[in-house]
C-alpha positions as CSV (number, residue, x, y, z in Angstrom):
1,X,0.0,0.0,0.0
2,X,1.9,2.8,-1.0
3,X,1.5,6.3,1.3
4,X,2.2,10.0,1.2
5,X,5.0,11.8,3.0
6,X,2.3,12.8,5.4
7,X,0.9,9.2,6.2
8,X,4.4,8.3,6.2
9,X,5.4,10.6,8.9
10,X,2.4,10.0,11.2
11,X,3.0,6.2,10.7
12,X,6.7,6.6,11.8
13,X,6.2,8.5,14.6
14,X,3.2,6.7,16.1
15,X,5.1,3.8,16.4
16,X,7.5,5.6,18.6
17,X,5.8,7.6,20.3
18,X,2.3,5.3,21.5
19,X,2.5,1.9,22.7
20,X,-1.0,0.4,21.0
21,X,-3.6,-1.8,22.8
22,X,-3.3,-5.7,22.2
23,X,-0.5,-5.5,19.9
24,X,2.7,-7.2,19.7
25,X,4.4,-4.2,18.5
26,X,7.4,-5.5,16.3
27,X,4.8,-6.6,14.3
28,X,4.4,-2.9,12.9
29,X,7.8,-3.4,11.3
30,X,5.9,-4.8,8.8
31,X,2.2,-4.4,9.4
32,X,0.6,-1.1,8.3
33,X,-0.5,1.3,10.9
34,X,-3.2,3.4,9.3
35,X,-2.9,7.0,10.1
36,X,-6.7,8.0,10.5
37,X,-7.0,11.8,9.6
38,X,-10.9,11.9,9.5
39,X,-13.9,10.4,10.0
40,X,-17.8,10.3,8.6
41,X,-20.4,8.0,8.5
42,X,-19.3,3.9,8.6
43,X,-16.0,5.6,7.2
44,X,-13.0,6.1,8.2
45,X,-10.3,8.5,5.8
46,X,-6.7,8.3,6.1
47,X,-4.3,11.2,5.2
48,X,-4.6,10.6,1.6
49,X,-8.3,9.7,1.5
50,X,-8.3,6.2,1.1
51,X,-11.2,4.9,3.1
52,X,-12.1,2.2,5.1
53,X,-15.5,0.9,6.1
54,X,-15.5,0.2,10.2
55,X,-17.0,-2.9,10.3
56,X,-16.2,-3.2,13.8
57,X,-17.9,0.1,14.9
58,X,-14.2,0.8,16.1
59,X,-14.1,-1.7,18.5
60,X,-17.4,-2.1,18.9
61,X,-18.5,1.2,20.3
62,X,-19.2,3.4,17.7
63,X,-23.0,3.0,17.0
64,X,-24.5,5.9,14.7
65,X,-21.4,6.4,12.5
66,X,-18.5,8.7,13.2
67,X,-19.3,12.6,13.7
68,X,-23.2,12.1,14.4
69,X,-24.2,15.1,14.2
70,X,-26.8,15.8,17.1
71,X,-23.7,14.2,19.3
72,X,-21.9,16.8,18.3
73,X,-23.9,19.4,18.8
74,X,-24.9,17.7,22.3
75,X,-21.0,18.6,23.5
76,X,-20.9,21.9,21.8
77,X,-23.9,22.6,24.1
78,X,-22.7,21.6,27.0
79,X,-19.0,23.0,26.9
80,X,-20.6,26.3,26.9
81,X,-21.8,25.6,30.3
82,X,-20.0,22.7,32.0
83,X,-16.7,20.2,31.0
84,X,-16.5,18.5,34.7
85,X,-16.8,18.5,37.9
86,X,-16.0,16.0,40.7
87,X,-19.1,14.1,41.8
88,X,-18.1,14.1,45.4
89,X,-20.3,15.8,47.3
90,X,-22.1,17.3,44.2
91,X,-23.8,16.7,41.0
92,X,-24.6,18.1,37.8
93,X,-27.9,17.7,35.5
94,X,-26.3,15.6,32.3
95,X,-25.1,13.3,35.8
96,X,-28.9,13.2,37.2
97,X,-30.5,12.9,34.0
98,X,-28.8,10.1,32.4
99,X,-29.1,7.9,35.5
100,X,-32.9,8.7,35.5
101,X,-33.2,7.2,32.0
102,X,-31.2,4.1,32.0
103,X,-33.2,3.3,35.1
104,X,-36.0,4.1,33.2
105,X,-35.0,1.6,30.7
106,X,-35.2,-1.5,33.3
107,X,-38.5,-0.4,34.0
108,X,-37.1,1.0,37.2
109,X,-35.9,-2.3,38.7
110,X,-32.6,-1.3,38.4
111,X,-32.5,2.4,40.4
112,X,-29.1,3.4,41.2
113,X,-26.4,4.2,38.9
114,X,-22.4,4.1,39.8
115,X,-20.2,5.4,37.2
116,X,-16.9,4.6,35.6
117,X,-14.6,5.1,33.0
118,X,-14.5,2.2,31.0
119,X,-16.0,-1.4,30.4
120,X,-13.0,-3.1,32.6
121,X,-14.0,-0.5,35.3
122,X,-17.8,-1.3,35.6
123,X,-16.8,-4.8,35.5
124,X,-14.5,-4.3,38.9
125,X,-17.2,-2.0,40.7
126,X,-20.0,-4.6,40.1
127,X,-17.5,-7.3,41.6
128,X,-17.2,-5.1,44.5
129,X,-20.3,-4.4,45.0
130,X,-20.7,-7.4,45.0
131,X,-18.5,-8.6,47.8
132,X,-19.0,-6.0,49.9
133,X,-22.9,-6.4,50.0
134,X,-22.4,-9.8,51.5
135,X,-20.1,-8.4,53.8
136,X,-22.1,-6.1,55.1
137,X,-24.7,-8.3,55.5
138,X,-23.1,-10.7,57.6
139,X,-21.9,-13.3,55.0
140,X,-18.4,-12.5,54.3
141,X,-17.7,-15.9,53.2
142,X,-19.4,-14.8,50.1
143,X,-16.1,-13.7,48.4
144,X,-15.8,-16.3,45.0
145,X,-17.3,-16.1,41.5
146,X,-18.3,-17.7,38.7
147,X,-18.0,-17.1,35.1
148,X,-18.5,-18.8,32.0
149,X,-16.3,-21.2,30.0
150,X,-14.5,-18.3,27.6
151,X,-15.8,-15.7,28.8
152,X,-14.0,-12.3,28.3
153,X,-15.3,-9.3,31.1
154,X,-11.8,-7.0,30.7
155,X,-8.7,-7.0,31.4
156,X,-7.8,-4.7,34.9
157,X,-6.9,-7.5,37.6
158,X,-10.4,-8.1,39.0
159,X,-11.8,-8.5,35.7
160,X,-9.2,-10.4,34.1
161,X,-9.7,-12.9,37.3
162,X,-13.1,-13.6,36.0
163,X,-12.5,-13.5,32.5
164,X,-11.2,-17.3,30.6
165,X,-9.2,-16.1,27.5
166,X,-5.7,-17.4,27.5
167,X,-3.9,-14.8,25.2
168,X,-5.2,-12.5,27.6
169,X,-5.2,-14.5,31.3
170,X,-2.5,-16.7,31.3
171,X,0.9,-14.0,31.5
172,X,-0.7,-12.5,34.4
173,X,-2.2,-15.6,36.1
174,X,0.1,-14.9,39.2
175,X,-1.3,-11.6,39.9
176,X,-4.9,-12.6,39.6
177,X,-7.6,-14.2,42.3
178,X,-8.8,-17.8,41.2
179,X,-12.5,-17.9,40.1
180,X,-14.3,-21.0,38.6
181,X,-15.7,-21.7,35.0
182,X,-18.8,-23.2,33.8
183,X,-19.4,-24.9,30.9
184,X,-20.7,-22.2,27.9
185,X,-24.1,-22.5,26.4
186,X,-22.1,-21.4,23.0
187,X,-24.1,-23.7,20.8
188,X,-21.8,-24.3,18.4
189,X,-19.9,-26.6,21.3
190,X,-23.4,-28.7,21.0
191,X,-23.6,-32.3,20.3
192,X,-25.4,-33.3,17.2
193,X,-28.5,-33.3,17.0
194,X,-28.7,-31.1,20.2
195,X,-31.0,-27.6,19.8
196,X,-29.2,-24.4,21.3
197,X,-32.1,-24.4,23.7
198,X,-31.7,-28.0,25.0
199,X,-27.4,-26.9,24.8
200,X,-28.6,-24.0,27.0
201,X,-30.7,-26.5,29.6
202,X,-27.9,-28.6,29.7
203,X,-25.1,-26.0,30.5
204,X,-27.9,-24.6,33.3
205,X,-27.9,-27.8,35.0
206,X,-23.8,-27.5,34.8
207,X,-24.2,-24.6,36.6
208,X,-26.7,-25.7,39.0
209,X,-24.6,-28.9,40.1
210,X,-21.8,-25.5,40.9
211,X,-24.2,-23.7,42.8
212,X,-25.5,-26.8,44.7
213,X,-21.5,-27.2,46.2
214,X,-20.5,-23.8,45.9
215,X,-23.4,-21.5,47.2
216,X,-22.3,-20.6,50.8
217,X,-19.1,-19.1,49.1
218,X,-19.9,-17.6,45.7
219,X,-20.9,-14.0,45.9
220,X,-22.4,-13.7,42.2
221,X,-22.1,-15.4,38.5
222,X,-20.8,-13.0,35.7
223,X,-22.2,-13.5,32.2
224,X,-22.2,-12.0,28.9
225,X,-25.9,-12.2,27.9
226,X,-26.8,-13.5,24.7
227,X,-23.3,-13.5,22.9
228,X,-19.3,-13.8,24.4
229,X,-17.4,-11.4,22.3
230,X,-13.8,-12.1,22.8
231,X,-14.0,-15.8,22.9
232,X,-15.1,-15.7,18.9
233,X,-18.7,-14.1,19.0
234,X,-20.3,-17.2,20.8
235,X,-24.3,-17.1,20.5
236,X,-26.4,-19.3,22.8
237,X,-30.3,-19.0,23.8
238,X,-31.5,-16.9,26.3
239,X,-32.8,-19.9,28.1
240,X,-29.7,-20.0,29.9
241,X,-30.1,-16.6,31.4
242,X,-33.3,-17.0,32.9
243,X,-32.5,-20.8,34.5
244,X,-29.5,-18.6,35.7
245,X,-31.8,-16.2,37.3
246,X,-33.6,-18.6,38.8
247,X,-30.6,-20.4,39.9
248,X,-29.0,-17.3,41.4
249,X,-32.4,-16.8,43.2
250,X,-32.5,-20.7,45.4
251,X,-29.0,-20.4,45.8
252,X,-28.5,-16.5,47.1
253,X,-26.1,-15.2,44.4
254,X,-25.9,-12.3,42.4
255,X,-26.3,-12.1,38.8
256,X,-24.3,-9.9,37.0
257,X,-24.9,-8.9,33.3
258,X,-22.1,-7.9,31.0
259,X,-23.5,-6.2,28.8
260,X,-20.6,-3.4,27.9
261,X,-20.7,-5.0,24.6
262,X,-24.0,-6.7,24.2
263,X,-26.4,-3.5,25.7
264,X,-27.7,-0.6,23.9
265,X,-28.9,-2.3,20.9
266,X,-26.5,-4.4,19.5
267,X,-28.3,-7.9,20.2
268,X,-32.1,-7.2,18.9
269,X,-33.1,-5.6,22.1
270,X,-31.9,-2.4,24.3
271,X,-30.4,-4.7,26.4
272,X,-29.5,-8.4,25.9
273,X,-31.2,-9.8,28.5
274,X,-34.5,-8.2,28.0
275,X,-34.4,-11.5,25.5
276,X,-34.8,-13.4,28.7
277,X,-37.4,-11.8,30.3
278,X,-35.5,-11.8,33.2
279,X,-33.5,-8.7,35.6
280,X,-29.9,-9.4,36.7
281,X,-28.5,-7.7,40.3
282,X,-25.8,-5.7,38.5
283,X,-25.8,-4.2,34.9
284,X,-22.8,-3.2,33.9
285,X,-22.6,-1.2,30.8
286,X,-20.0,0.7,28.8
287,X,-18.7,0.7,25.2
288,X,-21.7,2.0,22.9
289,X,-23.0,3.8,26.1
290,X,-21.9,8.0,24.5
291,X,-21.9,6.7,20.7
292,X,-18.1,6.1,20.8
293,X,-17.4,9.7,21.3
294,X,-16.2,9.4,24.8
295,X,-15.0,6.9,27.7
296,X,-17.6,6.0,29.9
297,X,-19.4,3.2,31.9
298,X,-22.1,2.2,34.5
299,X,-23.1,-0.2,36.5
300,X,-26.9,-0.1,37.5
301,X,-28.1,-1.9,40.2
302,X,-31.4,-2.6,42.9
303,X,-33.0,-0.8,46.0
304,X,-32.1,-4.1,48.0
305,X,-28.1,-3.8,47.2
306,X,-28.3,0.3,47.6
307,X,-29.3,-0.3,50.6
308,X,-26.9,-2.6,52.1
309,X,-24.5,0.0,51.6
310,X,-26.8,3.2,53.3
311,X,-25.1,3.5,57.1
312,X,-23.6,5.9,59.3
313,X,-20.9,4.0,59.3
314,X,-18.5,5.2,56.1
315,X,-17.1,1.9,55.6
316,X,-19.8,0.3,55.0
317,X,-20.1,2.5,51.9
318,X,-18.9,1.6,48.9
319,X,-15.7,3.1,48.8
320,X,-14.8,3.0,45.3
321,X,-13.9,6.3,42.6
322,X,-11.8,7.9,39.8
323,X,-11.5,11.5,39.2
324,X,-13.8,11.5,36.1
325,X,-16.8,9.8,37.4
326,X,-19.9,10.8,36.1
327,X,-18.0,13.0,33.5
328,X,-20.6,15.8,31.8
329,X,-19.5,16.2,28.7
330,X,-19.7,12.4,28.7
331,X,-23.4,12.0,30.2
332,X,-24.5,14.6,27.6
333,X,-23.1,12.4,25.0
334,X,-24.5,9.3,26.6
335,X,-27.9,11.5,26.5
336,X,-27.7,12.7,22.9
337,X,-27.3,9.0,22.1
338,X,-30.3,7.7,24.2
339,X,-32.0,10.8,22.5
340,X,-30.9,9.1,18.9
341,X,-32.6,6.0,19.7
342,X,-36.2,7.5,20.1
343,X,-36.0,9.9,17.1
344,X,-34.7,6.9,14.8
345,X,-36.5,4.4,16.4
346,X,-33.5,2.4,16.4
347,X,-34.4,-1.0,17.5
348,X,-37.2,-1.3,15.0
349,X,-35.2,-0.1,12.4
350,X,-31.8,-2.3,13.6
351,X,-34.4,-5.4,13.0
352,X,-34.6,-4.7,9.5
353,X,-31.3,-4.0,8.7
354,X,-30.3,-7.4,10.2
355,X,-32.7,-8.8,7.8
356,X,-30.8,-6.8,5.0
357,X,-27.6,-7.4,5.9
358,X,-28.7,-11.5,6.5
359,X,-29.8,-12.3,3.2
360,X,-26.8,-10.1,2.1
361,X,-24.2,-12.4,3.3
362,X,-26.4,-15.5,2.0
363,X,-23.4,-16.4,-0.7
364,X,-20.8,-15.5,2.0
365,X,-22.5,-18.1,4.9
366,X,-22.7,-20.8,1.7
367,X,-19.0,-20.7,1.1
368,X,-17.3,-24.4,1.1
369,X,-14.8,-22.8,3.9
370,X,-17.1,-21.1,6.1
371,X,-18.6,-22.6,9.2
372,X,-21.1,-22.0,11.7
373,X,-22.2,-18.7,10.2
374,X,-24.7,-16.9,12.8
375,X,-26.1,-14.0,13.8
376,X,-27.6,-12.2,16.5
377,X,-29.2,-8.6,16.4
378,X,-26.6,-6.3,14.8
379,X,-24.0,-9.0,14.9
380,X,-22.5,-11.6,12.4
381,X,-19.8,-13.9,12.5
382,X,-18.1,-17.4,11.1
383,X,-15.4,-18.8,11.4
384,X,-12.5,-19.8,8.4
385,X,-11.7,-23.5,7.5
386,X,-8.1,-24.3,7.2
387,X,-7.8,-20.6,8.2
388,X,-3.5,-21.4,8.7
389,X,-1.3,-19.3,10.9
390,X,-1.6,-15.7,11.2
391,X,-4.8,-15.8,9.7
392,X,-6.0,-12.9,11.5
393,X,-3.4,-10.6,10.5
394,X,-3.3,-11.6,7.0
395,X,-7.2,-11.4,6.6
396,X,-6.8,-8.0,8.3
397,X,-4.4,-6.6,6.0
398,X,-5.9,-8.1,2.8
399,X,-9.2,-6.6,3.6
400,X,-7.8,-3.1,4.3
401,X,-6.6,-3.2,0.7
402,X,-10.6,-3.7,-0.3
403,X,-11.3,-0.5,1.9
404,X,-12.7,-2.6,4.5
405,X,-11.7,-2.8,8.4
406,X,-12.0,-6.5,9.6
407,X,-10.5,-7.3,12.9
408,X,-10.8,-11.6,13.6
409,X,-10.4,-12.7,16.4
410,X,-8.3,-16.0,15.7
411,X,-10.0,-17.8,12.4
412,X,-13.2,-16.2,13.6
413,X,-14.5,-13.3,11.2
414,X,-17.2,-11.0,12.5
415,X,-19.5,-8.0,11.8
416,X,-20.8,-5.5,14.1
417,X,-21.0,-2.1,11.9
418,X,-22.5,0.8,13.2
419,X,-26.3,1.3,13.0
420,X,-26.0,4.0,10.1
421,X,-24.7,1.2,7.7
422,X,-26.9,1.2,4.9
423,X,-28.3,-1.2,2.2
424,X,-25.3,-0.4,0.0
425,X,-22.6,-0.5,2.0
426,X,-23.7,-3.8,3.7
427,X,-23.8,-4.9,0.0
428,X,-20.3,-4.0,-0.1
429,X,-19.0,-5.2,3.2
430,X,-20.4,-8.7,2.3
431,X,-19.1,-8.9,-1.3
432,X,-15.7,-7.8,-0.5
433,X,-15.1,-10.1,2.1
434,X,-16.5,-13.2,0.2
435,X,-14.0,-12.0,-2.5
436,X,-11.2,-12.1,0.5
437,X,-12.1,-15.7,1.0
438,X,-12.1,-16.9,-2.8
439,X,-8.6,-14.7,-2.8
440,X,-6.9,-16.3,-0.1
């Protein structure tokens, strides 16, 4: 790929200069770092214009396309009146609001909102939370989780404890507390002949036998509702969330729900486990949360933990912070994007577009080396016969020469655009990467 003196320079002196996330670095020696200069749409422009459909809404946040403009004009707003203050002993209206809707959006049975900076964060506060309810009332044996088989919740050292991918766990196993794994409903791990609701019912049971032994010492079970991302976009019914709900319930665990990737749309509902007809203990959310404009996360959680937690005594509050909770410029973009939603009437219209992009990809999910092609909501993904080593890296770079930005995660190729996408370029992103697959 040949580039201008000015991608050149960028290129040169970002490798230098900024040590990139989940990257081997010498591998930039000889795989392109692409210098992004602008932004529009599904798009994103390097310094000499080429473009590159984001069919990972850049790592899975970026919902409405890149420089929405009500977003946009959402911060312009509110930098004429407020950037941030602490929310220590005070609070701001973007703060107040935003917490009022996203309560709003479980119906109210999830009240109180705690804020964060990022996915990894909300995963540590509602593992906190966690804990320390059952310490305060009177159980602190309650200090062990459970997680699911693969299951990726961050990488800080209380999430990486409960999350099960190797590339990312195993280095820092010394540093980490153990937790324990149950088997995945992923129903592509099914035996023949097996539904993915019966695979679900099965795993539940898995998880039940756990409970049964483990109860008086588990504090709460961690999923990712509906699909695991980082494990390979696993899928599996929602019958496993609400047997987990009602296993949590005999047994006196909490549920928490991941959904930092699998909330605010992405799966078919606003939330994943809305699917399930069921209400988890802790929501943790984060990622899509401001549109992709800005870091942020929350966990939202019940009356009966807030109040486990309301005492004269201070340590028996939740003693947990960073300096930009409950940012304003980022709760105004987190409300410009809730605001999106209703105008557009997103979910309805993400329904159809799945539809689209489904019977798009038709020729792509027939190809001889394709396997176990699937979707859920605004999500797609296969995985690569006789994919070979480095597969990953090659498909990345091959598609970025078709103006397309792929990111698999080992022989396991997904889609998650952002909701702008339209009928043409989902046309596109499916014929150019079935033409990848005949290439290779």
């Amino acid at each position: 790929m040949q580039t201008s003196t000015r991608n050149t320079v960028l290129l040169t002196r970002s490798r230098t200069a900024v040590w990139h996330p989940c990257t081997q670095m010498k591998q930039h020696e000889t795989l392109p770092i692409i210098p992004v200069a602008r932004a529009q749409g599904c798009w994103l422009y390097d310094c000499d214009g080429r473009r590159y459909l984001d069919a990972v809404s850049s790592w899975w946040v970026n919902l409405f396309g890149h420089a929405e403009p009500r977003i946009n004009a959402a911060l312009i707003d509110q930098l004429q009146t407020l950037e941030h203050a602490m929310l220590a002993g005070f609070t701001h209206e973007p703060v107040v609001q935003l917490s009022e809707r996203l309560s709003a959006l479980t119906g109210g049975a999830l009240g109180h909102c705690f804020y964060g900076s990022d996915g990894a964060s909300a995963t540590e506060i509602a593992l906190k939370m966690s804990f320390h309810y059952w310490r305060n009332r009177g159980r602190p044996a309650k200090t062990e989780f459970v997680s699911l088989a693969g299951s990726y919740h961050g990488e800080t050292l209380g999430a990486l404890s409960v999350t099960d991918v190797a590339l990312f766990k195993d280095t820092y196993a010394p540093l980490l507390r153990a937790s324990s794994q149950v088997p995945s409903p992923d129903w592509r791990t099914a035996a023949p002949g097996v539904s993915p609701r019966e695979h679900a019912i099965a795993c539940a049971q898995a998880l039940e036998r756990h409970l049964e032994q483990h109860h008086a010492s588990t504090a709460a079970l961690i999923v990712e509702p509906l699909v695991q991302g980082a494990t390979g976009m696993a899928m599996y019914d929602a019958e496993y969330l609400r047997q987990a709900r009602l296993l949590c319930d005999r047994y006196g665990v909490h549920l928490i729900a991941d959904e930092i990737m699998t909330g605010f749309g992405r799966t078919g509902s606003f939330f994943a486990h809305e699917q399930a007809g069921i209400v988890p203990d802790f929501l943790c959310l984060s990622k899509g949360i401001t549109g992709g404009y800005l870091p942020l996360s929350a966990v939202l959680t019940t009356d009966r933990v807030y109040e486990a937690f309301y005492d004269d005594e201070i340590t028996r509050g939740f003693l947990h912070s960073h300096s930009y909770t409950g940012n304003a410029l980022a709760c105004r973009a987190a409300l410009a994007t809730l605001d999106i939603f209703e105008q557009d009437r997103v979910i309805e219209t993400n329904r159809k577009k799945s539809a689209q992009m489904t019977a798009l990809t038709r020729e792509l999910a027939a190809h001889p080396r394709v396997r176990d092609f699937r979707n859920t909501g605004m999500i797609w993904a296969f995985e690569v016969d006789a994919a070979g080593p480095d597969f990953g890296r090659r498909l990345f770079e091959a598609a970025l020469k078709h103006e397309l930005l792929l990111r698999p995660i080992g022989n396991t190729v997904y889609f998650m655009p952002p909701y702008s996408i339209n009928e043409e370029e989902m046309a596109l992103l499916a014929t150019r990467t079935l033409e990848l697959l005949d290439a290779a």
